[in-house]
Phi, psi and omega in degrees: 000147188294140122336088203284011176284306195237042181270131182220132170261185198293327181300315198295335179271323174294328199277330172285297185322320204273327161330284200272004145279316161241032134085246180282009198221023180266119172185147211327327179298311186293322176293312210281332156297307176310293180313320185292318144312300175305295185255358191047062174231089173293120181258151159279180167293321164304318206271310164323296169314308164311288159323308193283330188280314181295306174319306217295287200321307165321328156092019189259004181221147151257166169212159168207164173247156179284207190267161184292218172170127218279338177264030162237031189049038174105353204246139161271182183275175165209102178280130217228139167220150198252160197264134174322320174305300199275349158281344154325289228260307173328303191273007174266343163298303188290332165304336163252358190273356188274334192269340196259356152243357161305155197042055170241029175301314175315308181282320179301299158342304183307300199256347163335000000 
């Protein structure tokens, strides 16, 4: 059974890649945009979020918030950064999933 600490499910790996792209600029708006682009994956905000609150608690993201801004009626941004940990685990991720597609010509060949 996964480890629920350091277990990242597929939503959970696009929002850190989207997270570690756009660097010093990661916040709900900039992310929803980055996915949508990248993967053509419309997200809600809500969801975005929601996402972002489980990874921080998980300790693989931090956020904080920026300053407020009068054309964003006062509200600030909460700029999300990812953490050693959590690139830690991403890229222990991405090692298995690499490893779990080698050698899969074969099923492509079949189900092509």
């Amino acid at each position: 059974m996964a480890n629920k600490q350091t277990y990242l499910g597929e939503f959970e790996h696009f929002v850190l890649l989207s997270v570690l792209h756009l660097e010093n600029n990661a916040y709900g708006v900039t992310m929803r945009q980055q996915l949508k682009e990248s993967i053509n994956r419309d997200v809600t905000l809500g969801a975005l979020y929601s996402t972002i609150e489980r990874l921080e608690k998980k300790g693989f993201i931090t956020s904080k918030k920026g300053d407020t801004k009068p054309e964003r009626g006062g509200k600030a941004k909460r700029l999300v950064n990812i953490t050693a940990f959590g690139l830690k685990t991403l890229s222990e991720s991405k090692e298995r999933l690499e490893i779990m597609w080698q050698n899969t010509q074969v099923w492509e060949n079949t189900y092509a």
